[in-house]
Each structure stands twice: as structure tokens, then as C-alpha cells.
N, C-alpha and C positions, 0 to 999 in steps of 0.2 A: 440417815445414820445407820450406825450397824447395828443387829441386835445384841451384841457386847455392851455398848456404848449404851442404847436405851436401858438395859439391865442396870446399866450401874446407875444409872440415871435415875430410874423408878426409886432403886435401894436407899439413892441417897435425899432423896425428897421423902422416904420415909421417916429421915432419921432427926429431918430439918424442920426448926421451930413453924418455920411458914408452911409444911404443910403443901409446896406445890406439886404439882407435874408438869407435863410437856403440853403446853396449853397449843405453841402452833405446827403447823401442819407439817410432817418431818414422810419422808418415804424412804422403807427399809434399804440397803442400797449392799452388794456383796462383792468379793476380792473379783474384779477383771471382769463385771459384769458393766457392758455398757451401758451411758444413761444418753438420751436426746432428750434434748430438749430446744426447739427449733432448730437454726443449722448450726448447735453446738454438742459436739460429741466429749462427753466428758465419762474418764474411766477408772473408777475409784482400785488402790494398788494395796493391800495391805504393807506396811512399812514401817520398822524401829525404830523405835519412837518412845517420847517420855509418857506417853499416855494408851494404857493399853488399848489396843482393836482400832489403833489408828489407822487411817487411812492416808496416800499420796490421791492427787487427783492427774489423770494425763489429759490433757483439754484439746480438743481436736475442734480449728475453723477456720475456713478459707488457705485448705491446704498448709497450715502453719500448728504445731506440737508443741505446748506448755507442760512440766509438769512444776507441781505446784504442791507443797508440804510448807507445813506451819509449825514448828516451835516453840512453845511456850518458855 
């Protein structure tokens, strides 16, 4: 996730009767920085979006290009 994302994250589990945080395992991830993970190359895009620090994802395997954006 972005540090955007975990910021508002933290803030608003302060604010939240239960008290939680990020209990599973998350890695900081930034605009056009690539991620592998085996032989998949995925490449987070910053993009406008109803939720601030959103990210697009462009998914890169076996020579084939997804990108991929979620909507709420």
C-alpha cells in the first residue's frame, strides 16, 4: 500500500471504537516503481480516483499487459 493509504489507515483506526490496525502483512509499494513477484511483473500507477493515493496496477506475464483499477 502507499504511505498515503496507510496514513489514513492508522488515523482512522484511531478514531474506530474497535481499536484496530494493519494486523497483515502489507509492503510500502510507490507511483511506477516495479514489484516481482515470481514471473509476475506488476507496476503500481498513481491514478484519479474516488479514493485518494489510489493506485492503477499494470500486470506484466508471459509476454501479455493488464491494467487493472478498481472503483468503489
Amino acid at each position: 500500500m502507499s504511505n498515503i493509504a496507510r496514513n489514513i489507515l492508522t488515523t482512522v483506526f484511531c478514531f474506530s471504537k474497535s481499536k484496530g490496525n494493519i494486523t497483515h502483512d502489507t509492503i510500502d509499494i510507490q507511483d511506477g516503481e516495479p514489484i516481482q513477484i515470481k514471473d509476475v511483473t506488476v507496476i503500481p500507477h498513481i491514478c484519479c480516483h474516488s479514493a485518494y493515493g489510489a493506485f492503477m496496477f499494470e500486470i506484466l506475464v508471459d509476454g501479455k499487459r493488464i491494467l487493472h483499477t478498481r472503483r468503489f
